[in-house]
LUMVOZA-317677 format. One record per atom (N, C-alpha, C, O): residue number from 1; residue in three letters; chain; atom name; x, y, z. Coordinates in steps of 0.2 Angstrom, whole numbers. Each point is the difference from the previous one (the first is absolute). Layout:
BEGIN
> n,res,chain,atom,u,v,w
> NUM,ALA,A,CA,X,Y,Z
...
//
This chain:
BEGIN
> n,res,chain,atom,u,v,w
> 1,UNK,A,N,-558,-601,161
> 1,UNK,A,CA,-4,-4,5
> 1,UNK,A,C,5,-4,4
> 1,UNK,A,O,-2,0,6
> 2,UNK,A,N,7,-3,-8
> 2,UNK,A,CA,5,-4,4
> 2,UNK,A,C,3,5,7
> 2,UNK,A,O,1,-2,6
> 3,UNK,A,N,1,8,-9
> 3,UNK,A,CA,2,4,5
> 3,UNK,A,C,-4,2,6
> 3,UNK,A,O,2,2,5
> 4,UNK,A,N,-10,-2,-5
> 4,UNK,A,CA,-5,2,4
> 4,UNK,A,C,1,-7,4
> 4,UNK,A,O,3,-1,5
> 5,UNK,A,N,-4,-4,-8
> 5,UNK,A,CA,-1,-8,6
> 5,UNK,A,C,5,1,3
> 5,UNK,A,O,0,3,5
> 6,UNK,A,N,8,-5,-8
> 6,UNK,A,CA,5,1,4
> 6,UNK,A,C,0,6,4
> 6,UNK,A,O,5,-1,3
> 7,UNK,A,N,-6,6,-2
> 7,UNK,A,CA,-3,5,4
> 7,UNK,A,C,-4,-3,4
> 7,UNK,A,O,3,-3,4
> 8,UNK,A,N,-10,2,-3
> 8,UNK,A,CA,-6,-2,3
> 8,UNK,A,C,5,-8,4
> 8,UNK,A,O,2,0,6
> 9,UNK,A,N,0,-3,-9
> 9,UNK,A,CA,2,-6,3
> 9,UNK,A,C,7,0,6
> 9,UNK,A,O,2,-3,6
> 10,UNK,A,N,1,9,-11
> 10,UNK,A,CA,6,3,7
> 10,UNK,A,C,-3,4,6
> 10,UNK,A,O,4,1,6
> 11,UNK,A,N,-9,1,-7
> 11,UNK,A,CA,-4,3,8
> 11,UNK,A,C,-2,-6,2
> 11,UNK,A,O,3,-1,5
> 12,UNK,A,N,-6,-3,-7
> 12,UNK,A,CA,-3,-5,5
> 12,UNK,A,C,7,-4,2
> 12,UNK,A,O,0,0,7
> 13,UNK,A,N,4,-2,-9
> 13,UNK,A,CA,7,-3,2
> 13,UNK,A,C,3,4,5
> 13,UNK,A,O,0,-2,6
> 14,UNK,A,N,1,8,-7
> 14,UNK,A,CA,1,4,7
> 14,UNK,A,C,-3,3,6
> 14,UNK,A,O,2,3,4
> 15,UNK,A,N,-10,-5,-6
> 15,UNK,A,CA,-5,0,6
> 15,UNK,A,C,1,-7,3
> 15,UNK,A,O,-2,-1,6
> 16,UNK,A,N,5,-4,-9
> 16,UNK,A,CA,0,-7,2
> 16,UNK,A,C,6,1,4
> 16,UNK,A,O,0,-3,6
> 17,UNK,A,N,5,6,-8
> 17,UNK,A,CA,6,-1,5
> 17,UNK,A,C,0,5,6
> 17,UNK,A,O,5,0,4
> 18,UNK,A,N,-9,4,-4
> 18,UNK,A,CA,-1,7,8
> 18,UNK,A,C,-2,-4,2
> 18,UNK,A,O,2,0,6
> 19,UNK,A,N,-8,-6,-7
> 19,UNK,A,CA,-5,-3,5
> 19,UNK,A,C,4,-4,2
> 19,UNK,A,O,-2,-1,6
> 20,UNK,A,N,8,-3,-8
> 20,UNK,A,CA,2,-5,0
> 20,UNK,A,C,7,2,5
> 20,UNK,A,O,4,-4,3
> 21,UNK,A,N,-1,13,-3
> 21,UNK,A,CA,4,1,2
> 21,UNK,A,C,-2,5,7
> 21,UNK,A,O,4,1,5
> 22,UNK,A,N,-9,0,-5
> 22,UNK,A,CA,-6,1,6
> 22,UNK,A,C,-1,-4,5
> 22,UNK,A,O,-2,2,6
> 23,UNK,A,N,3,-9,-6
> 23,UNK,A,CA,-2,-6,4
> 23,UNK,A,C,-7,-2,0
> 23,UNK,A,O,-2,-2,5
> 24,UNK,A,N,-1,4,-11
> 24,UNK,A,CA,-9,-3,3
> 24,UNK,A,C,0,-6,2
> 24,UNK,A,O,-5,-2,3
> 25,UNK,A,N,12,-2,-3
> 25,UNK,A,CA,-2,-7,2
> 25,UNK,A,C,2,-2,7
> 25,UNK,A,O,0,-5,2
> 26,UNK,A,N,2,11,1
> 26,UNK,A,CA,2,1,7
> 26,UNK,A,C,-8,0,5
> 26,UNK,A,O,-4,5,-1
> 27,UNK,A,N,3,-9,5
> 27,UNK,A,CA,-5,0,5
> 27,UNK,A,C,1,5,4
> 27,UNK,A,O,5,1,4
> 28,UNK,A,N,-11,3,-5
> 28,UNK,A,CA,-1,6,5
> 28,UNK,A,C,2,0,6
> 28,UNK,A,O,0,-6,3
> 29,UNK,A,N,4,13,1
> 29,UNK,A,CA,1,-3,6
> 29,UNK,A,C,-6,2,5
> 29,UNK,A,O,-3,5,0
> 30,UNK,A,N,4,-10,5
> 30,UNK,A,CA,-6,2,7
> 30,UNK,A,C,-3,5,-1
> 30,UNK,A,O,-1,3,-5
> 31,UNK,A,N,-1,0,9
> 31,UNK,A,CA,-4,6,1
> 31,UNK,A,C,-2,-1,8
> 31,UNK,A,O,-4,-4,3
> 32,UNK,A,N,10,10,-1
> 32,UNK,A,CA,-1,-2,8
> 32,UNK,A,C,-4,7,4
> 32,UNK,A,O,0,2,5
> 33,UNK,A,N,-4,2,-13
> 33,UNK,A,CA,-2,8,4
> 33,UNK,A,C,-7,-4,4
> 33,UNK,A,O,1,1,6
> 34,UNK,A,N,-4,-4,-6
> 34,UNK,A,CA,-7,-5,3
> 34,UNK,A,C,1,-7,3
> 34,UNK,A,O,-5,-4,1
> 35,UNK,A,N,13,3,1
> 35,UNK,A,CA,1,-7,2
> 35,UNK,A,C,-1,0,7
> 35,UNK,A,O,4,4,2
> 36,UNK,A,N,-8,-6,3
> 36,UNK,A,CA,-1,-4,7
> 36,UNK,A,C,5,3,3
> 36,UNK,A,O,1,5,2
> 37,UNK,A,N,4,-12,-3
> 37,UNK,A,CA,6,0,3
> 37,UNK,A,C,6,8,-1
> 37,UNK,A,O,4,1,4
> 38,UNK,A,N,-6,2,-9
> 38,UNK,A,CA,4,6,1
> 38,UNK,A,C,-3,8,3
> 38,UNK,A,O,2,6,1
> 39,UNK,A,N,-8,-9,1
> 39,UNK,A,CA,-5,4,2
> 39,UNK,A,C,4,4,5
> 39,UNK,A,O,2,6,-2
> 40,UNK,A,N,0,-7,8
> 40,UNK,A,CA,1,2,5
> 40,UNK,A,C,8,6,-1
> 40,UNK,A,O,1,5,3
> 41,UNK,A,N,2,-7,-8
> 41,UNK,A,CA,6,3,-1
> 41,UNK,A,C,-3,7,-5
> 41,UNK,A,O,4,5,1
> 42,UNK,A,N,-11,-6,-7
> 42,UNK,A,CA,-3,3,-1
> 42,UNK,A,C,-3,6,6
> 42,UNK,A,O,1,6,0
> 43,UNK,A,N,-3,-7,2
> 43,UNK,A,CA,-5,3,6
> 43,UNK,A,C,5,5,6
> 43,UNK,A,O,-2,5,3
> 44,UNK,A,N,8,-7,-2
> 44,UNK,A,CA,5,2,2
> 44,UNK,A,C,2,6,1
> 44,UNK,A,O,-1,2,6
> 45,UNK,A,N,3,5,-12
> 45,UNK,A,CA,-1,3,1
> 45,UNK,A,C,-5,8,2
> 45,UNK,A,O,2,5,3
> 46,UNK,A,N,-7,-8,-5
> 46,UNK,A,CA,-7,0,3
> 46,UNK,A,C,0,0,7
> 46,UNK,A,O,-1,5,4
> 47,UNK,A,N,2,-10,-1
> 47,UNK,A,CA,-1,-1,9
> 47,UNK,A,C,7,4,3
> 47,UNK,A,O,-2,5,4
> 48,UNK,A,N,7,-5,-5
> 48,UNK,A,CA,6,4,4
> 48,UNK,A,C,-2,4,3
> 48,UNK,A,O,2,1,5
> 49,UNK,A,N,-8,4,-7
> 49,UNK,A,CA,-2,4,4
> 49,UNK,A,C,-7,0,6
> 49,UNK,A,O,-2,4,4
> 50,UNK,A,N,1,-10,-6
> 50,UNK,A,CA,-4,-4,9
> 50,UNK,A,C,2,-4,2
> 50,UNK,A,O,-1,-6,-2
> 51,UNK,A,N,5,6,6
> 51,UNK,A,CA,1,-6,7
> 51,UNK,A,C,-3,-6,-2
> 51,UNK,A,O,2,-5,-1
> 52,UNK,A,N,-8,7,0
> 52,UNK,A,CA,-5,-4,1
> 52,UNK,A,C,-2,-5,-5
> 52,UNK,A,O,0,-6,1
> 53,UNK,A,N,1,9,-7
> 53,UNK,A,CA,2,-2,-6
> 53,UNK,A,C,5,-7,-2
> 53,UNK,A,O,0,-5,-3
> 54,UNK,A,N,5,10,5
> 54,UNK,A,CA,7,-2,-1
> 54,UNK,A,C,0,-7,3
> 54,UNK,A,O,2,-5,-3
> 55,UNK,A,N,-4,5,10
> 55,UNK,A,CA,3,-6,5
> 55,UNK,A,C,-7,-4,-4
> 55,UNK,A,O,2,-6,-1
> 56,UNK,A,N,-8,5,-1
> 56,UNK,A,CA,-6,-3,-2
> 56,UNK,A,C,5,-5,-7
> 56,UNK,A,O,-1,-6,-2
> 57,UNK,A,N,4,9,0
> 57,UNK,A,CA,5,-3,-8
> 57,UNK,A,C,6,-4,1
> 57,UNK,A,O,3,-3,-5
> 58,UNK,A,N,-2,1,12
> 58,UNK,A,CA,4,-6,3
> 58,UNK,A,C,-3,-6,5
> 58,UNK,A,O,-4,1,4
> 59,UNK,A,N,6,-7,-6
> 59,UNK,A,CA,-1,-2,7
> 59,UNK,A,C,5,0,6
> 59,UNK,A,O,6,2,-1
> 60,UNK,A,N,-9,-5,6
> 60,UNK,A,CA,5,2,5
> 60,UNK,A,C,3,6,2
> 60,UNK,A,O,-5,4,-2
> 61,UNK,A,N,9,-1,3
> 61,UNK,A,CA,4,7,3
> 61,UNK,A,C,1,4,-8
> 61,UNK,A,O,5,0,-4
> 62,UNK,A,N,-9,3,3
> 62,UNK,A,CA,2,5,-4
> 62,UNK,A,C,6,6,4
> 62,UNK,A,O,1,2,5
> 63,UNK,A,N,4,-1,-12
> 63,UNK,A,CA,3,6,4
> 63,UNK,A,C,-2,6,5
> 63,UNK,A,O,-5,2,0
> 64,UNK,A,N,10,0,2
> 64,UNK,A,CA,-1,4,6
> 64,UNK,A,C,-2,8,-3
> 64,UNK,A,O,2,0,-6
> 65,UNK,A,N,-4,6,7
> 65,UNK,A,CA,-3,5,-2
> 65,UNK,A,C,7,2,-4
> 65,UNK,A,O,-1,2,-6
> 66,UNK,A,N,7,-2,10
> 66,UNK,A,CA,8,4,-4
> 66,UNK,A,C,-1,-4,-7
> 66,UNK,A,O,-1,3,-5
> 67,UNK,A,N,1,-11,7
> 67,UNK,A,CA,0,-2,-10
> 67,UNK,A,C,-5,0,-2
> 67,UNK,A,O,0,0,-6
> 68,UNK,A,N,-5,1,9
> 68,UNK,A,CA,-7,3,-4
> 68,UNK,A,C,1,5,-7
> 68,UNK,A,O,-2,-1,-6
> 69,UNK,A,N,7,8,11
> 69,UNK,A,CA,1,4,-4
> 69,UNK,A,C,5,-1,-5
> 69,UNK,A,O,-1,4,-4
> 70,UNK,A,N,5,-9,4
> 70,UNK,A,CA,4,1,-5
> 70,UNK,A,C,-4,-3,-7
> 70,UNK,A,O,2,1,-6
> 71,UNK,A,N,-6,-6,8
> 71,UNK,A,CA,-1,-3,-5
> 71,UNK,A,C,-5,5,-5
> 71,UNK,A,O,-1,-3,-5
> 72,UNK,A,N,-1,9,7
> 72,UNK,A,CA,-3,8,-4
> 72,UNK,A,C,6,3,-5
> 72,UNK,A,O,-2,3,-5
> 73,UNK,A,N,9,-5,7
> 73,UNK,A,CA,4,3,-7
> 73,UNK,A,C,2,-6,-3
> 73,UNK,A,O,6,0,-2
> 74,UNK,A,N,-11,-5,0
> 74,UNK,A,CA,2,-3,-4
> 74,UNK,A,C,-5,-3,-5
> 74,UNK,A,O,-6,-1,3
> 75,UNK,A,N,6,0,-10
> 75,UNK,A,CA,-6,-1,-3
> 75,UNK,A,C,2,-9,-1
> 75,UNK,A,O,6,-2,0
> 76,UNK,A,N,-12,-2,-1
> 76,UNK,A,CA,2,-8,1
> 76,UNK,A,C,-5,-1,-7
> 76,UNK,A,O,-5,3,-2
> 77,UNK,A,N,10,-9,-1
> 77,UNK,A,CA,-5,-5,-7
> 77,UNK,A,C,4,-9,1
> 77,UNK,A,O,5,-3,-1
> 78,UNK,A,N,-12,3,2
> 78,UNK,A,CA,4,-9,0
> 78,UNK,A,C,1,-2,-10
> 78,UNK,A,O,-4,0,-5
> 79,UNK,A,N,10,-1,7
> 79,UNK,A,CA,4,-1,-7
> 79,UNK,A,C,-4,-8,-2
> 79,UNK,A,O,-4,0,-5
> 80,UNK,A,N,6,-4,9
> 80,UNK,A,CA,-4,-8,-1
> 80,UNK,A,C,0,-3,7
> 80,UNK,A,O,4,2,5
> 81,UNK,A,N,-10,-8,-6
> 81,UNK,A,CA,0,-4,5
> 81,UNK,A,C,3,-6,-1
> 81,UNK,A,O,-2,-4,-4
> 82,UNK,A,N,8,4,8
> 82,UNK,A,CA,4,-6,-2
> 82,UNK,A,C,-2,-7,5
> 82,UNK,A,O,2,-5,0
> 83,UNK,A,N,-7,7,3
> 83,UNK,A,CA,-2,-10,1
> 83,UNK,A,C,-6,3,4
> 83,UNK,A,O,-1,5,3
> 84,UNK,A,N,-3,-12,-4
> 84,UNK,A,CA,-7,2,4
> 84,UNK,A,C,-2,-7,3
> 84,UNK,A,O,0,-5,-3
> 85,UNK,A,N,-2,5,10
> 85,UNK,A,CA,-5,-3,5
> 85,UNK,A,C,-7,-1,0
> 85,UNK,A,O,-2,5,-2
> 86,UNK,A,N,-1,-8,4
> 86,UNK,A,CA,-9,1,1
> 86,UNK,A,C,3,5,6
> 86,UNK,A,O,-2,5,-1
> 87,UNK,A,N,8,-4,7
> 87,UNK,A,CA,-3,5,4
> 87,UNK,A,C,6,6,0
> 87,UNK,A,O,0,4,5
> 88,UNK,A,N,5,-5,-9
> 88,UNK,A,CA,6,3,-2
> 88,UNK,A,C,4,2,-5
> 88,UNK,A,O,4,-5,-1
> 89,UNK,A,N,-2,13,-3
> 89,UNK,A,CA,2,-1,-3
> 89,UNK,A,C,9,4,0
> 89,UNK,A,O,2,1,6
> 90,UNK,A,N,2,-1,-11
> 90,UNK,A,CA,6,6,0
> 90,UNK,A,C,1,2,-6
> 90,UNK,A,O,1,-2,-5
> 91,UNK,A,N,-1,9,8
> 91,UNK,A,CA,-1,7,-6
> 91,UNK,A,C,6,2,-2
> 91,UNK,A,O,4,2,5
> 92,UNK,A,N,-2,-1,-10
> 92,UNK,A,CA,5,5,-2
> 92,UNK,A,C,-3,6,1
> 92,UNK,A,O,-6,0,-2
> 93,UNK,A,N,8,4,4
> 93,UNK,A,CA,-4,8,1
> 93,UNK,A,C,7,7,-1
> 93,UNK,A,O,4,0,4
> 94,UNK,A,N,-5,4,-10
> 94,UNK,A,CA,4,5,-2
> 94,UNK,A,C,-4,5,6
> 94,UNK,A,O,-6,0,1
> 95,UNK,A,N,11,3,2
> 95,UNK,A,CA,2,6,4
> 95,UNK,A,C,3,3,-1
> 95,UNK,A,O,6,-1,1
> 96,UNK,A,N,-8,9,-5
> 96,UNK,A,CA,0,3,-2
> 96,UNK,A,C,0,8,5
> 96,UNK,A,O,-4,1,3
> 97,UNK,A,N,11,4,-4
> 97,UNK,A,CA,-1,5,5
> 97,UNK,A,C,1,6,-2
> 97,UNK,A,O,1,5,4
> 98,UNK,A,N,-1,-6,-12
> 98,UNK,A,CA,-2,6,-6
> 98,UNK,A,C,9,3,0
> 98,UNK,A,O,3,5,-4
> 99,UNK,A,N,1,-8,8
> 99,UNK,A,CA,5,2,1
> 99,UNK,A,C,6,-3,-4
> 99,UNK,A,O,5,4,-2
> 100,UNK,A,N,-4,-9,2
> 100,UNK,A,CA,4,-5,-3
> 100,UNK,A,C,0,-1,-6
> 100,UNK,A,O,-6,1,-2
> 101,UNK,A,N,10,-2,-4
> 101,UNK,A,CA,0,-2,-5
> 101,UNK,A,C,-3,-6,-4
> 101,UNK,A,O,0,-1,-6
> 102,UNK,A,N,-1,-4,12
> 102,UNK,A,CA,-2,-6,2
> 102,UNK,A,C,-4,-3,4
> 102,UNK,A,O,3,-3,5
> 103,UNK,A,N,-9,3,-6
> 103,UNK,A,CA,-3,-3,8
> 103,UNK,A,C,0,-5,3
> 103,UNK,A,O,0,-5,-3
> 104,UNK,A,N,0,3,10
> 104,UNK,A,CA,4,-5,3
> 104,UNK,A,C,-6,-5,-2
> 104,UNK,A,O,-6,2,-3
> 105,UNK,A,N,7,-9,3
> 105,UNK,A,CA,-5,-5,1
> 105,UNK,A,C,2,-5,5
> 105,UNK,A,O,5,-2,-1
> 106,UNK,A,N,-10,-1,6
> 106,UNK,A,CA,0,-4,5
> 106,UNK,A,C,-5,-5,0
> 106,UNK,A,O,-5,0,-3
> 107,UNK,A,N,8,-4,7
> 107,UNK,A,CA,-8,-7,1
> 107,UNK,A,C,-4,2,5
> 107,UNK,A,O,4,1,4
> 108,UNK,A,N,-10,-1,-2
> 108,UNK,A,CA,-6,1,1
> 108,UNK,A,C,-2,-8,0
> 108,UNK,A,O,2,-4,-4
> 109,UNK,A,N,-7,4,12
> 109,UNK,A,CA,-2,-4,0
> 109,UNK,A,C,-8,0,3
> 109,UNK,A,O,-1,2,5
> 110,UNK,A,N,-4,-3,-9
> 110,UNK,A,CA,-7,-1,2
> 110,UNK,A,C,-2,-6,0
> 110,UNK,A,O,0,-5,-3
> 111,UNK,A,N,-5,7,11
> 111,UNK,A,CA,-3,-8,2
> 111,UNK,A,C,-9,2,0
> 111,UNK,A,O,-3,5,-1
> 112,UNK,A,N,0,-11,2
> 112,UNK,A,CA,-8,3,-2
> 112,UNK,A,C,-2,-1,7
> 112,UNK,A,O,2,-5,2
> 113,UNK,A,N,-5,10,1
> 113,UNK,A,CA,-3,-1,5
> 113,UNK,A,C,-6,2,3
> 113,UNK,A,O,-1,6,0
> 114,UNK,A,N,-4,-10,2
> 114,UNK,A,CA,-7,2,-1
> 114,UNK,A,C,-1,1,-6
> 114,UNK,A,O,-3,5,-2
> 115,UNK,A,N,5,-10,-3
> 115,UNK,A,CA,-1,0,-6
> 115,UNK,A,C,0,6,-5
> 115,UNK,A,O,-5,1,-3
> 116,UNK,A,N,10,2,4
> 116,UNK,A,CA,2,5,-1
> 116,UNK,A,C,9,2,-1
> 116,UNK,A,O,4,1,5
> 117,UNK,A,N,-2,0,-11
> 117,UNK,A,CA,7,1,1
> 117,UNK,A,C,4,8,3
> 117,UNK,A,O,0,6,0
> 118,UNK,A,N,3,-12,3
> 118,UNK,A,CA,5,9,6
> 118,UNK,A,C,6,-1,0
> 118,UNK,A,O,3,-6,0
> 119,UNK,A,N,1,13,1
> 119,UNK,A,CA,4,-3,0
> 119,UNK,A,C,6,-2,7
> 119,UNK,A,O,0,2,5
> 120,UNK,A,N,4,-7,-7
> 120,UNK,A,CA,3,-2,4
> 120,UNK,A,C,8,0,4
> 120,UNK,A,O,2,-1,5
> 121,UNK,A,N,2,3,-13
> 121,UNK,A,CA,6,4,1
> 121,UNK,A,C,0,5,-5
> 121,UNK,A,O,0,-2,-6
> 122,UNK,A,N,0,9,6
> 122,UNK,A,CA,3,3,-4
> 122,UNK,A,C,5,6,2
> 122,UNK,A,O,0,5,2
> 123,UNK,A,N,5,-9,-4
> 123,UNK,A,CA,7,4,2
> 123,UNK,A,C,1,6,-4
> 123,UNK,A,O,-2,0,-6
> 124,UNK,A,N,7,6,8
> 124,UNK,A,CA,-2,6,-2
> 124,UNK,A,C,10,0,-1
> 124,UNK,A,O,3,-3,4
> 125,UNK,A,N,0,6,-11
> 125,UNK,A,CA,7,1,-1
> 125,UNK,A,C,3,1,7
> 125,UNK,A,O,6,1,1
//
């Protein structure tokens, strides 16, 4: 009988130490698949191939059709939003070109306009 508790008591001791070596006590992180502010960098590869599209997902001067196209060999995730405005934020955004062993990551900058976030700088490697 002794040997079944200390059995039964050593599983719970080491389901306590996986939870506890797991991080349950670590605060979730964001979740930027449905975030506003990353929406545009979301939507991205999608528009590349409308003009129309593409230039609607910035304010001011969207790139010119040559960078239009480049930004099609590249896959985009906003890694985090490192500071936010009522009408401006700056994204870290991995840029990814399936090519590198590493994908590049840059700041991105989105501003809201017509109450709507667009983007504002996104610079390409």
């Amino acid at each position: 009988m002794t040997s079944n508790f200390l059995g039964i008591a050593g599983c719970g001791l080491m389901a306590i130490a996986i939870l506890l070596l797991a991080g349950c006590s670590r605060p979730a992180p964001v979740n930027l698949a449905n975030n506003e502010v990353a929406a545009p960098v979301d939507e991205l590869a999608e528009a590349v191939d409308s003009p129309k599209k593409f230039k609607a997902l910035f304010c001011g001067t969207a790139p010119n059709d040559g960078e239009r196209k480049r930004y099609g060999d590249y896959a985009f995730q906003v890694a985090r939003i490192r500071s936010v405005s009522d009408s401006e934020a700056v994204l870290s955004v991995t840029i990814d070109d399936g090519k590198a062993d590493h994908p590049n990551e840059a700041e991105w900058t989105v501003a809201k306009d017509g109450g709507k976030w667009k983007l504002k700088a996104a610079p390409l490697p």
